[in-house]
C-alpha positions in Angstrom: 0.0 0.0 0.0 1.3 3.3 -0.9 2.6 5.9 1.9 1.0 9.3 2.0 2.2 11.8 3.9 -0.3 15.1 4.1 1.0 18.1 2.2 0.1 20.3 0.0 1.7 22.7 -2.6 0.0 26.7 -3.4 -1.2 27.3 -6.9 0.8 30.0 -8.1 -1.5 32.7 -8.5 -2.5 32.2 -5.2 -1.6 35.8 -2.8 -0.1 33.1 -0.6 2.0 31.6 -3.2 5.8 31.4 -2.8 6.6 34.1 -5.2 4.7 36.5 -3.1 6.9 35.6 0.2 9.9 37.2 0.7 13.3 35.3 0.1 13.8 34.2 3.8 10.2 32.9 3.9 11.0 30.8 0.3 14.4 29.2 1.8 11.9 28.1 4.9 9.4 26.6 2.7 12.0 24.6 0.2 13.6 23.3 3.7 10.6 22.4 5.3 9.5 20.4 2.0 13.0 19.0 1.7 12.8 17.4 5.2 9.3 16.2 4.6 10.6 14.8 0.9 13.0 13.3 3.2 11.1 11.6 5.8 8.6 10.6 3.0 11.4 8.7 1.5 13.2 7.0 4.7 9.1 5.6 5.6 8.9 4.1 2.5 12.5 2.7 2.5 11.4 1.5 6.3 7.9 0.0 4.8 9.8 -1.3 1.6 12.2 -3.4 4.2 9.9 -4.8 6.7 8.1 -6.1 3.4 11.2 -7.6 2.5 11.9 -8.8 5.5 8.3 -10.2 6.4 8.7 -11.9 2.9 12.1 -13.6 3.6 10.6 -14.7 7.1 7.6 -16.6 5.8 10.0 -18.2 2.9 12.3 -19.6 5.5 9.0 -20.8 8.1 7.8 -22.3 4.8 11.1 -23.8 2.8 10.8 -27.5 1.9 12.8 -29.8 4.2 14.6 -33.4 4.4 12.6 -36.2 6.7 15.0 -38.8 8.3 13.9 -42.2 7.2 12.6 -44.2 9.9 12.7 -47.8 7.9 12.5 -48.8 4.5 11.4 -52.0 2.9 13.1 -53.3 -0.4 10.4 -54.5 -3.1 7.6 -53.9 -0.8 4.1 -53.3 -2.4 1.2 -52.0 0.1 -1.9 -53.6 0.2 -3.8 -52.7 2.9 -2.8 -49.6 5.4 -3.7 -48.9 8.7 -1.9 -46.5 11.5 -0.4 -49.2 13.4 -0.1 -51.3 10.7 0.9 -52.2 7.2 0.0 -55.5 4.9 2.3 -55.8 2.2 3.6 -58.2 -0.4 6.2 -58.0 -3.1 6.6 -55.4 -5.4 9.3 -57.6 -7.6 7.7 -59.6 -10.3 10.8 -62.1 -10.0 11.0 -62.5 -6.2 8.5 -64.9 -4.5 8.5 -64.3 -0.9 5.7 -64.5 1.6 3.5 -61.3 2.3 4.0 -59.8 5.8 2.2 -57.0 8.6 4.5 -54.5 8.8 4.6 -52.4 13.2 4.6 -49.4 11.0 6.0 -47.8 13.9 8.8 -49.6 14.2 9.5 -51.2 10.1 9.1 -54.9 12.1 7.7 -58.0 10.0 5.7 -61.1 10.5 5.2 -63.0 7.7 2.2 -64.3 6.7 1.3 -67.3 4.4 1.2 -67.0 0.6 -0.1 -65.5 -1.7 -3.0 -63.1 -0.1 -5.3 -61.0 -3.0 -4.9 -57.8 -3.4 -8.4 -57.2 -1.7 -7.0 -58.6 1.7 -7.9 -56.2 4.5 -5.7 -55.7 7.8 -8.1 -56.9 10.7 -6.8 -55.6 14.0 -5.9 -59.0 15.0 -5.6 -60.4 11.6 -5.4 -60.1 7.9 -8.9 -61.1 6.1 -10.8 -61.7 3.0 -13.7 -63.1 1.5 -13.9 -65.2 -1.5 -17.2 -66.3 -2.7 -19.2 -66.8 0.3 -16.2 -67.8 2.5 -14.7 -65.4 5.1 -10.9 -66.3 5.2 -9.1 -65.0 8.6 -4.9 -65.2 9.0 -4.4 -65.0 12.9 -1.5 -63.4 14.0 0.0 -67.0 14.8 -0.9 -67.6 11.0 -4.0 -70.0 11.4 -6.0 -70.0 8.7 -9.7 -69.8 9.5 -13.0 -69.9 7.1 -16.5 -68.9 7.9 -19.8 -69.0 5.7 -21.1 -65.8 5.1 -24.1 -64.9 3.2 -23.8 -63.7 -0.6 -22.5 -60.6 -1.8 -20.9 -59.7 1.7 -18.1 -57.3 2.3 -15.6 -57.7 5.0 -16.0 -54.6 7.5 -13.8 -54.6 10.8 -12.3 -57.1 13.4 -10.9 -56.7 16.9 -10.7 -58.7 19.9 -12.6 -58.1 23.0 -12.3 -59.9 26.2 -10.3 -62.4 24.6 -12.5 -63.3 21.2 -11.6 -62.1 17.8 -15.1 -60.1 16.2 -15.3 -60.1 12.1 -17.8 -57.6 10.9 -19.6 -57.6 7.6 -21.9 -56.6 5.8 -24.5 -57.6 3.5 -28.0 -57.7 1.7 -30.8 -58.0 4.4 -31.8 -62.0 3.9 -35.1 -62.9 3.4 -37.2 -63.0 7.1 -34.4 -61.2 8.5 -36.0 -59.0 11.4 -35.0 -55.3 10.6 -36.2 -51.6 10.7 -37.0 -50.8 7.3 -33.4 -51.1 5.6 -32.1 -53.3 2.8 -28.6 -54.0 4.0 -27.2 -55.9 7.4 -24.7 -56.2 9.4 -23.1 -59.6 11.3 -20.7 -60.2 13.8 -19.0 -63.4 13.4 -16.5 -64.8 16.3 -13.9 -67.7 14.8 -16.2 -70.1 15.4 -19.3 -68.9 13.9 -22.0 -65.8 13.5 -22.9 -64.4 16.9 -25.3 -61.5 16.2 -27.0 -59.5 13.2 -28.7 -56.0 12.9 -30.5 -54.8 9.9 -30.1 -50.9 8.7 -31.6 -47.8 7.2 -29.1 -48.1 4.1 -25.7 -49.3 3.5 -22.9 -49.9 6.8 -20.5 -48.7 4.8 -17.6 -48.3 7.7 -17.0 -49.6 10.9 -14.7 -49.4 13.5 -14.1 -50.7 17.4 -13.1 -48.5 19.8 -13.5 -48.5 24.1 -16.8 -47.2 23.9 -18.1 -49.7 21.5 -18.1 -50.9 17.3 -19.0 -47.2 15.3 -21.1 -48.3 12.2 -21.5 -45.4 9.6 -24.2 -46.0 7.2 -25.1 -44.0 4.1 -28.9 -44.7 2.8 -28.8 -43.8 -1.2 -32.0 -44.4 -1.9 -33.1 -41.5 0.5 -30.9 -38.5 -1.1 -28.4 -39.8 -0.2 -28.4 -39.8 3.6 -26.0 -40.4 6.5 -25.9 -41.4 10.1 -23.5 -43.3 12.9 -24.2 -45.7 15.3 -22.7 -46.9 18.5 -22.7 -50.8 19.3 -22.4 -52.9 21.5 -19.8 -55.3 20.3 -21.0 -58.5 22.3 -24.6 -58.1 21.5 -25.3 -55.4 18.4 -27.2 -53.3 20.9 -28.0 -49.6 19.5 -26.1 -47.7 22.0 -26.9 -44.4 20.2 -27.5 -43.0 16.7 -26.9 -39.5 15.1 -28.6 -39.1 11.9 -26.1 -36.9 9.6 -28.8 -35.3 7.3 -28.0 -35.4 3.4 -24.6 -36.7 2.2 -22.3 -39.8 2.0 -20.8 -41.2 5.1 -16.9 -40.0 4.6 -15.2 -41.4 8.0 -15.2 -41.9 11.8 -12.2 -42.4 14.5 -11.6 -42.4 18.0 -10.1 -39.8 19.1 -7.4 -40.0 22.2 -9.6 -37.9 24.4 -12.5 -40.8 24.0 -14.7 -38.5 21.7 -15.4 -39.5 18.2 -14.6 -37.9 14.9 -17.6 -38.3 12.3 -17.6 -36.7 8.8 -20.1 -36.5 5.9 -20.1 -34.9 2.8 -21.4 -31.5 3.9 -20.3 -31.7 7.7 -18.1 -32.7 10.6 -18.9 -33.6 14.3 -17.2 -34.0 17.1 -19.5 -36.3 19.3 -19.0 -37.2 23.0 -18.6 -41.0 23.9 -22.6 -40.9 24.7 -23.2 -39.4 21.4 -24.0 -36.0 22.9 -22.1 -32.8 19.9 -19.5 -31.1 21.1 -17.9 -29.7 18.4 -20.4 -29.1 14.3 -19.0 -27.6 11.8 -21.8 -27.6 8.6 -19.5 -27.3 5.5 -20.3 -24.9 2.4 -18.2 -27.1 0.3 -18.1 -31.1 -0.4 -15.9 -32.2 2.8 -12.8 -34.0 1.2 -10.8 -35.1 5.0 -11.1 -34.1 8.3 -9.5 -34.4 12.2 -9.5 -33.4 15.3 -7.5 -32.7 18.7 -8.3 -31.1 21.5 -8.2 -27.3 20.1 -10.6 -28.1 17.3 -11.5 -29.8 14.0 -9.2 -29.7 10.5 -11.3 -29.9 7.9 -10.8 -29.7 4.3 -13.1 -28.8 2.3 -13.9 -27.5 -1.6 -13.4 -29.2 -4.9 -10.4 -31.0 -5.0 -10.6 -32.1 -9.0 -10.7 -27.9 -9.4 -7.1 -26.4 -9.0 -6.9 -24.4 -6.2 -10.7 -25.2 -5.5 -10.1 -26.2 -2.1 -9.6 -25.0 1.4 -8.2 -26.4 4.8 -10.0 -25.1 7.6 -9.4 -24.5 11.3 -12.7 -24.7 13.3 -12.9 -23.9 16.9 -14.9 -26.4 19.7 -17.8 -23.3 19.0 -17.9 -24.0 15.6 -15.9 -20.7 14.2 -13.2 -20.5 11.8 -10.1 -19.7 13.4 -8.1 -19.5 10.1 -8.2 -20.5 6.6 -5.3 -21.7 3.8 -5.6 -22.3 0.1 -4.5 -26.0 -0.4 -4.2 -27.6 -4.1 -5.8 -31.4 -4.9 -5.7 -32.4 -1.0 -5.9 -35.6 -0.4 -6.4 -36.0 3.5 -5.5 -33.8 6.6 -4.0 -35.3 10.3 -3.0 -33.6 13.2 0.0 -34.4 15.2 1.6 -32.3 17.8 -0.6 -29.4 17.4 0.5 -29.7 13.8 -1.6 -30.0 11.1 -0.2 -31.6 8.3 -1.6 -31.6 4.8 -1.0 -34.5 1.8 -1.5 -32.4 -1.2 -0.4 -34.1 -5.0 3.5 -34.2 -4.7 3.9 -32.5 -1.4 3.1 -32.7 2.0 2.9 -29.2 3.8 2.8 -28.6 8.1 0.7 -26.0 9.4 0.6 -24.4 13.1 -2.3 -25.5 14.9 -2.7 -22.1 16.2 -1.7 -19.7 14.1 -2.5 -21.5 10.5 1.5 -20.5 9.4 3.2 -22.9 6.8 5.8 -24.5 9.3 7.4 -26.3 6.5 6.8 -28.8 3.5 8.0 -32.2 2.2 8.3 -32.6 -1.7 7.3 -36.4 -2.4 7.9 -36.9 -5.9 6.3 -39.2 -8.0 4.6 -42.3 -6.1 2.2 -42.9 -3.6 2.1 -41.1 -0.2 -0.1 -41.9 3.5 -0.3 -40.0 6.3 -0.3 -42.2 9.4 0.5 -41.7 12.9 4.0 -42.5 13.2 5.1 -40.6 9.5 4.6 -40.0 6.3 4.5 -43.3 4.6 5.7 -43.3 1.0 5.8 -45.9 -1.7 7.6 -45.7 -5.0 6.4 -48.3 -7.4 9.5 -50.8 -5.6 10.2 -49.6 -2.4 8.6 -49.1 1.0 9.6 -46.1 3.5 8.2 -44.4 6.4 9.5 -41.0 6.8 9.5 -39.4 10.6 7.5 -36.0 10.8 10.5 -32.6 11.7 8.2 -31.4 14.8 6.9 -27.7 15.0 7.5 -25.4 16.6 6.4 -25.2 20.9 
């Protein structure tokens, strides 16, 4: 922005005009508007620097960085990701070698029999699958277990609770199954058989177990589409609690380390107490693409990611008011870690201030594939496997 400084120069026909002052009176003016030429010049030199200055600052809070390398795996190839763990197999057509779990906190393997499809899911306690109408479950001590399960099912969740491994799927409602009004089920299946089934509104198209109980999120299309989460009792399929979402597809849920729950939908995000009860909404003007939370607040992005430049990352206070605001390109998911927000854009990862919204830094990934997970920034490359450790921000 320009720099005024408030003078003003006599016509010369005016009575008052410097030709009508006497020579002593002249010399005064000329100095007085020499010293204010001056001091007009040394503000703007002053402005012109802290611009400068400001400028160089946020280039060095934003400059792109090295990550250490935590581990790497050799001709590792991802197939299923979680934040504790990670299934992979090999990447080299010419080496045969069993798939493992990767501790993707620690790069540690345990090898799993072979070959697994590529539409294995990791399963808490387990890797799992279902071919046909057959539920195959690898236990951690590599047992091999099958369960019938009715057609067109689609493995959900597992986790072990007071010492039994649960499998969740879901499936169409069968034919006298008791239910509410819905088309679609879901059963809970110990290793040695079915234990319980619930029908639905729609389509369980998530779930996940937790302390409080099994989160379901279930997205009915025939009705708009329309959303809403449930809370479970794991043991019996009891309805706990529901929240009904209003118009949207179900995006995602998570426990949260406080023992609230993260839920998001295509035009919102909630924070929900362990009883269900809101304590943080934010209703999103835009599609929401990713969202998480700490104990500040919600991250959420939101906009048109397939526009350039379309979409924004958000910072929304427990009230529900945006705290600040930043221009992010073709995101791809948002985390939180150490009251850093970190963002996976195409090529690039980029860290945030919690508090402030400042670009701390960002990581140029290059071609490949690239996760945000708990413990790093996992990256694959078409061959190998790394997990990168995140440079903390500042306290």
């Amino acid at each position: 922005m320009p720099l005024m400084v408030p003078w003003t120069r006599s016509p010369a026909s005016s009575p008052h005009g410097r030709e009508h002052l006497p020579s002593s009176a002249a010399r005064t003016t000329n100095g007085s508007r020499t010293l204010r030429t001056k001091a007009r010049l040394i503000l703007v030199g002053l402005f012109l620097i802290s611009v400068l200055f400001g400028t160089t600052l946020h280039l060095r809070s934003s400059s792109e960085v090295d990550l250490e390398v935590a581990w790497e795996i050799p001709y590792g190839r991802p197939v299923a990701i979680s934040d504790e763990k990670i299934l992979v197999t090999s990447a080299d057509r010419d080496v045969t070698r069993a798939a493992s779990v990767i501790d993707a906190s620690t790069g540690t393997a345990s090898t799993l029999p072979a070959p697994l499809p590529d539409h294995a899911s990791l399963a808490g306690p387990g890797t799992a699958w279902i071919e046909g109408q057959t539920l195959v479950f690898i236990q951690k001590d590599g047992k091999r277990i099958s369960l019938d399960v009715p057609p067109d099912s689609f493995f959900l969740t597992a986790f072990e609770k007071t010492g039994v491994t649960w499998l969740v799927v879901t499936h169409p409602k069968l034919p006298g199954e008791e239910s509410w009004s819905g088309a679609w089920s879901l059963t809970c299946y110990s290793t040695q058989g079915p234990r319980w089934t619930l029908s639905f509104p729609g389509i369980p198209v998530l779930a996940k177990a937790g302390t409080p109980g099994l989160l379901v999120g279930v997205t009915d299309p025939a009705a708009g589409p329309t959303s809403c989460v449930y809370l479970l009792s794991p043991s019996t399929g009891q309805v706990l609690w529901r929240r009904d979402l209003g118009l949207g597809f179900f995006r995602e849920t998570d426990f949260l380390s406080s023992g609230d729950v993260l839920v998001s939908w295509s035009w919102g995000v909630l924070v929900l107490s362990f009883r269900g009860e809101v304590l943080c909404e934010y209703d999103s003007k835009e599609s929401v693409v990713s969202a998480a939370a700490d104990a500040s607040g919600i991250y959420v992005i939101e906009g048109r990611p397939e526009a350039n430049g379309g979409a924004y990352l958000n910072a929304v206070s427990r009230d529900g008011r945006i705290i600040w605001q930043r221009r992010v390109r073709l995101p791809a998911a948002v985390k939180v870690k150490d009251q850093t927000v970190l963002c996976l854009e195409t090529q690039k990862v980029r860290a945030f201030s919690g508090h402030s919204g400042e670009e701390i830094w960002y990581y140029g990934t290059g071609k490949g594939t690239t996760w945000l997970l708990d413990s790093g920034i996992l990256r694959w490359d078409g061959q190998n496997l790394k997990l990168l450790k995140y440079r903390p921000g500042p306290d």
